[in-house]
N, CA, C and O atoms as a Tripos MOL2 file, in Angstrom:
@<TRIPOS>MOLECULE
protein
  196   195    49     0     0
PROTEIN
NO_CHARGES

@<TRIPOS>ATOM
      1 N          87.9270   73.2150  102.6440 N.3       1 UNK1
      2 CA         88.9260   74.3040  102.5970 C.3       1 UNK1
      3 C          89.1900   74.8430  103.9990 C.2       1 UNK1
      4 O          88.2940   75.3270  104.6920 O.2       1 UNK1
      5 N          90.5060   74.7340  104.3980 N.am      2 UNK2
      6 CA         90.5370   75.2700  105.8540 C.3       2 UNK2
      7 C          91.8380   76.3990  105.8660 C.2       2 UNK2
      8 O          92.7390   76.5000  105.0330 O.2       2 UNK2
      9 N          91.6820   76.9580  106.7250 N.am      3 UNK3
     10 CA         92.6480   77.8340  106.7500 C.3       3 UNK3
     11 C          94.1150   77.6840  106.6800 C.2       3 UNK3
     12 O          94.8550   78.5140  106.1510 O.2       3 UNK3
     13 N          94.5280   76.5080  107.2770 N.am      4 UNK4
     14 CA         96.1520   75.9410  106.7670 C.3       4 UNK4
     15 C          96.0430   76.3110  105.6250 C.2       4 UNK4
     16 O          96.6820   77.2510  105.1520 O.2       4 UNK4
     17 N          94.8800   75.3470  104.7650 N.am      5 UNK5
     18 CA         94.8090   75.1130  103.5470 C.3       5 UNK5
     19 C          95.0620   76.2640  101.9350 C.2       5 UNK5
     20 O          95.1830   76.1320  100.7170 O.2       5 UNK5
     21 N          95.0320   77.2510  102.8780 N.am      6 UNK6
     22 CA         94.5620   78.5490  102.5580 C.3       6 UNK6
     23 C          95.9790   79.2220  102.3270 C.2       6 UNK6
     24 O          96.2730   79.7680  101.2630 O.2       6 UNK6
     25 N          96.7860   79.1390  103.3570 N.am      7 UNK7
     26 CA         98.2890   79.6110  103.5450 C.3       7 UNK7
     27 C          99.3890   79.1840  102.7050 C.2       7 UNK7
     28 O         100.2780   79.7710  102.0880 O.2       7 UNK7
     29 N          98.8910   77.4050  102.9550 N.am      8 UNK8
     30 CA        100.1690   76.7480  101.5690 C.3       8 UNK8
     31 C          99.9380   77.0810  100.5170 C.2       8 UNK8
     32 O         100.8800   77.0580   99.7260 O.2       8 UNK8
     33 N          98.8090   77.4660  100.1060 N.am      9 UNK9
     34 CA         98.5920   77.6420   98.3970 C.3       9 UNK9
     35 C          98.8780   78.7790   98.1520 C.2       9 UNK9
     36 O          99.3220   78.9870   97.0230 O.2       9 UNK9
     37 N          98.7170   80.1210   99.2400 N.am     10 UNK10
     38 CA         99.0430   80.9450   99.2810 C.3      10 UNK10
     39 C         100.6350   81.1670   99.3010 C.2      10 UNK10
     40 O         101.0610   82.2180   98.8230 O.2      10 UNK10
     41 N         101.2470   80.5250   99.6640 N.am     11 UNK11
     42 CA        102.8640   80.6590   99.8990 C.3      11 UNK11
     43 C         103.3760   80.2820   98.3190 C.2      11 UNK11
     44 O         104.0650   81.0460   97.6440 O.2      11 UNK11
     45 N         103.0090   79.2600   97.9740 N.am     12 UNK12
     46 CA        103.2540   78.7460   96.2940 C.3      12 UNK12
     47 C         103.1460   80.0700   95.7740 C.2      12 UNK12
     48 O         104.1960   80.5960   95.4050 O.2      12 UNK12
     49 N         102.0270   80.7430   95.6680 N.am     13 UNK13
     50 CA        102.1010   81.4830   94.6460 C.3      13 UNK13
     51 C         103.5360   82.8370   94.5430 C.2      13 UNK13
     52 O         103.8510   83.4800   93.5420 O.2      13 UNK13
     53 N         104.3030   82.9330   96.2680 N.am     14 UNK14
     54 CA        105.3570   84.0990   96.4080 C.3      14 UNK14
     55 C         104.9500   85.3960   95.9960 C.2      14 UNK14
     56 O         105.6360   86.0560   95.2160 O.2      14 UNK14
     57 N         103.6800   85.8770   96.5580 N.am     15 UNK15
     58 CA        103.8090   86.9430   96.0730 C.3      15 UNK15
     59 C         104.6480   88.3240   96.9680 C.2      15 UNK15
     60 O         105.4220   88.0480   97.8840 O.2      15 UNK15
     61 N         104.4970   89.1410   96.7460 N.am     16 UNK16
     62 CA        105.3480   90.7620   97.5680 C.3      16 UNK16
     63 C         104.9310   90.4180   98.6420 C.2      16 UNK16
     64 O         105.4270   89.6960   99.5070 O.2      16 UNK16
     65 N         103.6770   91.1320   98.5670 N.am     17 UNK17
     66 CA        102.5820   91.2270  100.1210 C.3      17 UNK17
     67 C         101.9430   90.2220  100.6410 C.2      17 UNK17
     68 O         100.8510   90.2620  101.2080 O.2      17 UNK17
     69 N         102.8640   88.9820  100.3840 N.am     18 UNK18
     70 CA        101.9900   87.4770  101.1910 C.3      18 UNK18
     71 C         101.7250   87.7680  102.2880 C.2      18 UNK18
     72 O         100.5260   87.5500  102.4610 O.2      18 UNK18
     73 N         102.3750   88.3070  103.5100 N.am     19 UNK19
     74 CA        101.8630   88.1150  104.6830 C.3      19 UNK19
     75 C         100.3490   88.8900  104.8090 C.2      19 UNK19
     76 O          99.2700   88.4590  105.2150 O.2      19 UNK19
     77 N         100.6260   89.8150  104.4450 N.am     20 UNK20
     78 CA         99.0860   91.0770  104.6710 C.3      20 UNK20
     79 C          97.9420   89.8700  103.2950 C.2      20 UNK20
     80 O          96.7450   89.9490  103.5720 O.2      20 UNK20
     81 N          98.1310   89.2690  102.5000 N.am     21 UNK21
     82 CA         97.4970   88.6190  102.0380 C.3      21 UNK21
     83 C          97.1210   87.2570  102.9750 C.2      21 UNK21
     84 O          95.9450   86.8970  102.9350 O.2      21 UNK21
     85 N          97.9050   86.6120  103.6750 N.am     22 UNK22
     86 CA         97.5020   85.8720  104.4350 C.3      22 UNK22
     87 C          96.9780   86.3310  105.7110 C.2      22 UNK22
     88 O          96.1340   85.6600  106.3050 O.2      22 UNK22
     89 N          97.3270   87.1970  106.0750 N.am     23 UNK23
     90 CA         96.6240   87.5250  107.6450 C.3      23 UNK23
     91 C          94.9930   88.0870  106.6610 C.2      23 UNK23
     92 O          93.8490   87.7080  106.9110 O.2      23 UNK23
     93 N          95.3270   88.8430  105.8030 N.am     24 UNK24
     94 CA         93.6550   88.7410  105.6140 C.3      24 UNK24
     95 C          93.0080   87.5690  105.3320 C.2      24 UNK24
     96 O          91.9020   87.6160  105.8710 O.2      24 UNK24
     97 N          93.1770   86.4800  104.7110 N.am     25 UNK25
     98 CA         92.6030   85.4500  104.4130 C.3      25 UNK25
     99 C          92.2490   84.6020  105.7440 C.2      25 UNK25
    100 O          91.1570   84.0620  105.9190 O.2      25 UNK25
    101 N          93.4660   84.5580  106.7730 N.am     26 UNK26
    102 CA         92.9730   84.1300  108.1390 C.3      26 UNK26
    103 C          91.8030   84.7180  108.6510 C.2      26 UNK26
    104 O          90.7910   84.1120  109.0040 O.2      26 UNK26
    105 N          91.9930   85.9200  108.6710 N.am     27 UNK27
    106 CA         90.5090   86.4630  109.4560 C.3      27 UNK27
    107 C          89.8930   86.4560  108.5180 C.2      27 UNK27
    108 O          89.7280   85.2360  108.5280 O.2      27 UNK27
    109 N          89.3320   86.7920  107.5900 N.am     28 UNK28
    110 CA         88.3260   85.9380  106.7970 C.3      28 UNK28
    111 C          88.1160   84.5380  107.1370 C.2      28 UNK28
    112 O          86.9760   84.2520  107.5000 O.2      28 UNK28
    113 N          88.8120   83.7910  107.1030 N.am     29 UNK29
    114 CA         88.5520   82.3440  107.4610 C.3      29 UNK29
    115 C          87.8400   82.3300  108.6230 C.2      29 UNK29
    116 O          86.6580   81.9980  108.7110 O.2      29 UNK29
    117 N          88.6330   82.7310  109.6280 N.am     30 UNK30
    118 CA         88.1870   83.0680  110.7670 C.3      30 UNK30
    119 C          86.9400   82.9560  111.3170 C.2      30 UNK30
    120 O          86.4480   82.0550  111.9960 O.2      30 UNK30
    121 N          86.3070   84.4460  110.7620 N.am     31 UNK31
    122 CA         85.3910   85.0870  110.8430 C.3      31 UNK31
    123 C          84.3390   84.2210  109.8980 C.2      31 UNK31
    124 O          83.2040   84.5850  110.2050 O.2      31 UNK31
    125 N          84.2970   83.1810  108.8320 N.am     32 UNK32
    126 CA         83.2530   82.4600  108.1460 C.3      32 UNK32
    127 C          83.1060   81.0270  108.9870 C.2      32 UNK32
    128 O          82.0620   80.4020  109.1740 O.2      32 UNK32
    129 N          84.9880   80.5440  109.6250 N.am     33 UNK33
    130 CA         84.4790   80.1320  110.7470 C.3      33 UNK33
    131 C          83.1070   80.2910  112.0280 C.2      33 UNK33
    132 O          81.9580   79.8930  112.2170 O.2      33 UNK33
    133 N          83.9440   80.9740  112.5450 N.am     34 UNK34
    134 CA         83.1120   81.7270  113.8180 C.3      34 UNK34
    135 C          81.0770   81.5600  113.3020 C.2      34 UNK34
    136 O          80.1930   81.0920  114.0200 O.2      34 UNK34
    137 N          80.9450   82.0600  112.0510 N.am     35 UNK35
    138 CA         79.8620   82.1550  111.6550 C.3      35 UNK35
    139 C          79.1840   80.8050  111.5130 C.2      35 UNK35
    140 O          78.0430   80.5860  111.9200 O.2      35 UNK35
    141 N          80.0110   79.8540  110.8700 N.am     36 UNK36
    142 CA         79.4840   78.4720  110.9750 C.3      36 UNK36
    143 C          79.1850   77.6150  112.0440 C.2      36 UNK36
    144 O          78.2950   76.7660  111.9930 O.2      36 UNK36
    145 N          79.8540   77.8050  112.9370 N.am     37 UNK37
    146 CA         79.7820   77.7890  114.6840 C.3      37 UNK37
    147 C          78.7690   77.9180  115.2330 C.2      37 UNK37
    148 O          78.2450   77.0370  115.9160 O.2      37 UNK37
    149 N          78.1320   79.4760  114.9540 N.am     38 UNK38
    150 CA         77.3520   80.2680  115.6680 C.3      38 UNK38
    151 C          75.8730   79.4010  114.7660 C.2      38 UNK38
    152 O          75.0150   78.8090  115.4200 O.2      38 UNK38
    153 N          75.8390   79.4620  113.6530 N.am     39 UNK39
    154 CA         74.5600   78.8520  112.6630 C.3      39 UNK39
    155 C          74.2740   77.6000  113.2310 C.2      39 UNK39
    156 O          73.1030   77.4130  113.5630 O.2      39 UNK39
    157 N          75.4080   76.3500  113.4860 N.am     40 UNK40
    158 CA         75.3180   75.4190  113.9840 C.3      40 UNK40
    159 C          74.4370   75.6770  115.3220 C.2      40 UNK40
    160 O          73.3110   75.3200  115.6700 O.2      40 UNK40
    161 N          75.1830   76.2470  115.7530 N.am     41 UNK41
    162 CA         74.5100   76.0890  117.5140 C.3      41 UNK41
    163 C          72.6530   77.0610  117.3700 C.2      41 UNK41
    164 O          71.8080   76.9510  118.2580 O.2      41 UNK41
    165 N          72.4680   77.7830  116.2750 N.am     42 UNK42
    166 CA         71.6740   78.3160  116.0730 C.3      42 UNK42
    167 C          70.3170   77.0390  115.7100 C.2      42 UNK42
    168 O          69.2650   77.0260  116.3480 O.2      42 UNK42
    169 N          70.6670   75.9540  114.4740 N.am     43 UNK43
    170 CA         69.8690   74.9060  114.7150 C.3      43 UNK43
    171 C          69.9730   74.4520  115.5340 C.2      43 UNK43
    172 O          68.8940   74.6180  116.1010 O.2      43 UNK43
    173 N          70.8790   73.6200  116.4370 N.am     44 UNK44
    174 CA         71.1060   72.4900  117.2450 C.3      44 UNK44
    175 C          69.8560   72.9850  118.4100 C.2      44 UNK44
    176 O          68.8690   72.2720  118.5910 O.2      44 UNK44
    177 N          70.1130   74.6560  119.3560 N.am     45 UNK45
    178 CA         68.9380   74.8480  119.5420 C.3      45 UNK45
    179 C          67.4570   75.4050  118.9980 C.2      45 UNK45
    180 O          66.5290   75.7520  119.7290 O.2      45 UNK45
    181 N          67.4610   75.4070  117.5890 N.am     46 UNK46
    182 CA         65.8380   75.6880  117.3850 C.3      46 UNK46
    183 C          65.6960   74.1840  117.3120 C.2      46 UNK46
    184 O          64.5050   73.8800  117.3710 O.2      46 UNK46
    185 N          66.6520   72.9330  117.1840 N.am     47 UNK47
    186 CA         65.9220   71.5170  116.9670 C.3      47 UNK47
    187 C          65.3580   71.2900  118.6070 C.2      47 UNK47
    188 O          64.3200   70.6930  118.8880 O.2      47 UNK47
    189 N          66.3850   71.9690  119.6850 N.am     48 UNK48
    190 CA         66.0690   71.1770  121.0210 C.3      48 UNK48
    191 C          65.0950   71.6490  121.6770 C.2      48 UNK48
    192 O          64.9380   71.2430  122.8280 O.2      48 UNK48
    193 N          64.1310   72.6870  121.0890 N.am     49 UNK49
    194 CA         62.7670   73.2540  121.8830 C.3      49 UNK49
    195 C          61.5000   72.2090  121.3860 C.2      49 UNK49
    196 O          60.3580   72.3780  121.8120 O.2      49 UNK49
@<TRIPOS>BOND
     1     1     2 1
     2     2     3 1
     3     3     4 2
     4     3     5 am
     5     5     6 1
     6     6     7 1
     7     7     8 2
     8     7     9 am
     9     9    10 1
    10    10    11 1
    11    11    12 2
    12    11    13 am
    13    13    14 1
    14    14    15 1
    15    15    16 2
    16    15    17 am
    17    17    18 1
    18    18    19 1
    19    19    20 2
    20    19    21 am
    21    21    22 1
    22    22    23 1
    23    23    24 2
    24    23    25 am
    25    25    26 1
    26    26    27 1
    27    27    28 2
    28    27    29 am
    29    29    30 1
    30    30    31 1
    31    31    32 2
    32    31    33 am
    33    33    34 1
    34    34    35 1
    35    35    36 2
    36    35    37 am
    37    37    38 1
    38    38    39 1
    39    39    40 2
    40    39    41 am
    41    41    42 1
    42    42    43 1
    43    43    44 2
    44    43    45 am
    45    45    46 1
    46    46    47 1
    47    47    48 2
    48    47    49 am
    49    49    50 1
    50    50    51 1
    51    51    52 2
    52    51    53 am
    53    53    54 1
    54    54    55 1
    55    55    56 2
    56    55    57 am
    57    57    58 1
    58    58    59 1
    59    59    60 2
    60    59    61 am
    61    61    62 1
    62    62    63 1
    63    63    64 2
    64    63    65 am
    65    65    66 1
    66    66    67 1
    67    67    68 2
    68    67    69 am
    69    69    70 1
    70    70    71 1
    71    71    72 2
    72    71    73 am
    73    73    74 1
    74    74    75 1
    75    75    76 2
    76    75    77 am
    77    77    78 1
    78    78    79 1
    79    79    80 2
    80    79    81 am
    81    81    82 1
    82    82    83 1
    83    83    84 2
    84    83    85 am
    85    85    86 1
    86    86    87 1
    87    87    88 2
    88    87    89 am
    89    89    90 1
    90    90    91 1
    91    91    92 2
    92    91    93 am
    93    93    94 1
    94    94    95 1
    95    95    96 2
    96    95    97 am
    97    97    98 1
    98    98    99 1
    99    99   100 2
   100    99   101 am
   101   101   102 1
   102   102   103 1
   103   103   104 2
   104   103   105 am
   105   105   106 1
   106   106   107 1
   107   107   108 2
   108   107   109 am
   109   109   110 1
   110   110   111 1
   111   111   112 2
   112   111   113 am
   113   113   114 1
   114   114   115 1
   115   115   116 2
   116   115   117 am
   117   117   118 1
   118   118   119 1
   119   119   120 2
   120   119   121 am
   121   121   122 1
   122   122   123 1
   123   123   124 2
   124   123   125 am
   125   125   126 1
   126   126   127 1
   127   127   128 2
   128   127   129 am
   129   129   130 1
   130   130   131 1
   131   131   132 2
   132   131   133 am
   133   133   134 1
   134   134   135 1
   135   135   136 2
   136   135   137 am
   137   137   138 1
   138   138   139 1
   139   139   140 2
   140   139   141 am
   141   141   142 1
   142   142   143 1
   143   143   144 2
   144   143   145 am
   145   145   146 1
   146   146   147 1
   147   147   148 2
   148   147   149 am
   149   149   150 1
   150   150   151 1
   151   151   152 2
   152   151   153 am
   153   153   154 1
   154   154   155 1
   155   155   156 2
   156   155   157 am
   157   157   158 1
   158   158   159 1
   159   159   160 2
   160   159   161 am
   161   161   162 1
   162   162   163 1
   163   163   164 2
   164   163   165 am
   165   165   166 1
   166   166   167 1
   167   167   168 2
   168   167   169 am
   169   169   170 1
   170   170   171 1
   171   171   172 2
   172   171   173 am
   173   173   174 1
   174   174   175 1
   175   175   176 2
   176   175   177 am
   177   177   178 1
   178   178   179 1
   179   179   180 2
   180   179   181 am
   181   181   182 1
   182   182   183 1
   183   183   184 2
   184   183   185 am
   185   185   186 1
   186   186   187 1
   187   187   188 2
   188   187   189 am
   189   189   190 1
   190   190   191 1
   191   191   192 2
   192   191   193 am
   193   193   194 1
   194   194   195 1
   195   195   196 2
@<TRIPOS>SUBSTRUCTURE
     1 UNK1         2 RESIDUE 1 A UNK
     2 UNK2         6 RESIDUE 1 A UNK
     3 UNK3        10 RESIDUE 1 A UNK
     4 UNK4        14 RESIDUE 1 A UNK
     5 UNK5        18 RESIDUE 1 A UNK
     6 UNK6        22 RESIDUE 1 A UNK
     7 UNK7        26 RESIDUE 1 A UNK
     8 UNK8        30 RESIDUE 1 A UNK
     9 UNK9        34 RESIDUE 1 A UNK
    10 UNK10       38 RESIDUE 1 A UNK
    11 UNK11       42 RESIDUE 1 A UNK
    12 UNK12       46 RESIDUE 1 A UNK
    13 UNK13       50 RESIDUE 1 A UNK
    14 UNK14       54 RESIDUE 1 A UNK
    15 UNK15       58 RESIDUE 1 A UNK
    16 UNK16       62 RESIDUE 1 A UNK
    17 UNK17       66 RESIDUE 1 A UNK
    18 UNK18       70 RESIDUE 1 A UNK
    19 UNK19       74 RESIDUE 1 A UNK
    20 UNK20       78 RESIDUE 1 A UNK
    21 UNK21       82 RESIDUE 1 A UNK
    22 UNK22       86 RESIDUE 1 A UNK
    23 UNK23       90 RESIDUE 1 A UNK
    24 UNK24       94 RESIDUE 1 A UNK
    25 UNK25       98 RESIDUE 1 A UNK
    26 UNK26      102 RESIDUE 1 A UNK
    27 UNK27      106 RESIDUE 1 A UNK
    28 UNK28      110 RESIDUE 1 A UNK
    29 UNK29      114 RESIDUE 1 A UNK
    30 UNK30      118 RESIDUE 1 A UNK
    31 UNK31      122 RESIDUE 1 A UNK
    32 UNK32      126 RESIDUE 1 A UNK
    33 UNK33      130 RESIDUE 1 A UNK
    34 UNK34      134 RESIDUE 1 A UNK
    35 UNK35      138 RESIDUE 1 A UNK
    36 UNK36      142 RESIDUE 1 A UNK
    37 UNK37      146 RESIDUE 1 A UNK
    38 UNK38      150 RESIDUE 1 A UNK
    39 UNK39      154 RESIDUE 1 A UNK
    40 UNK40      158 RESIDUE 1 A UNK
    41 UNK41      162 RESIDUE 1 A UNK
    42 UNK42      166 RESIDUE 1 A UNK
    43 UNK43      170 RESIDUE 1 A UNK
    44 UNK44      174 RESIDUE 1 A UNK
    45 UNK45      178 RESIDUE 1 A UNK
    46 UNK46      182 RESIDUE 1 A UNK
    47 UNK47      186 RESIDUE 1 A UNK
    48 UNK48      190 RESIDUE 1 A UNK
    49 UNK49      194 RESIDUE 1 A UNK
């Protein structure tokens, strides 16, 4: 599930307030991004000590 992914399905549905529904879903995405990032690099170095 990626954030494009997130927008087209979101656009199908037409609702009133799509945009404020999609800009929240971006930063949400975002931000679970960012987090998966940060976890990654969080093992990569507890593997390299």
């Amino acid at each position: 599930m990626t954030c494009i992914h997130y927008i087209t399905t979101e656009r199908k549905k037409k609702s009133k307030n799509i945009k404020i529904d999609i800009r929240r879903k971006l930063i949400l995405c975002e931000i679970s991004r960012m987090y998966f990032i940060w976890k990654l690099r969080q093992i990569q170095s507890g593997y390299g000590k």
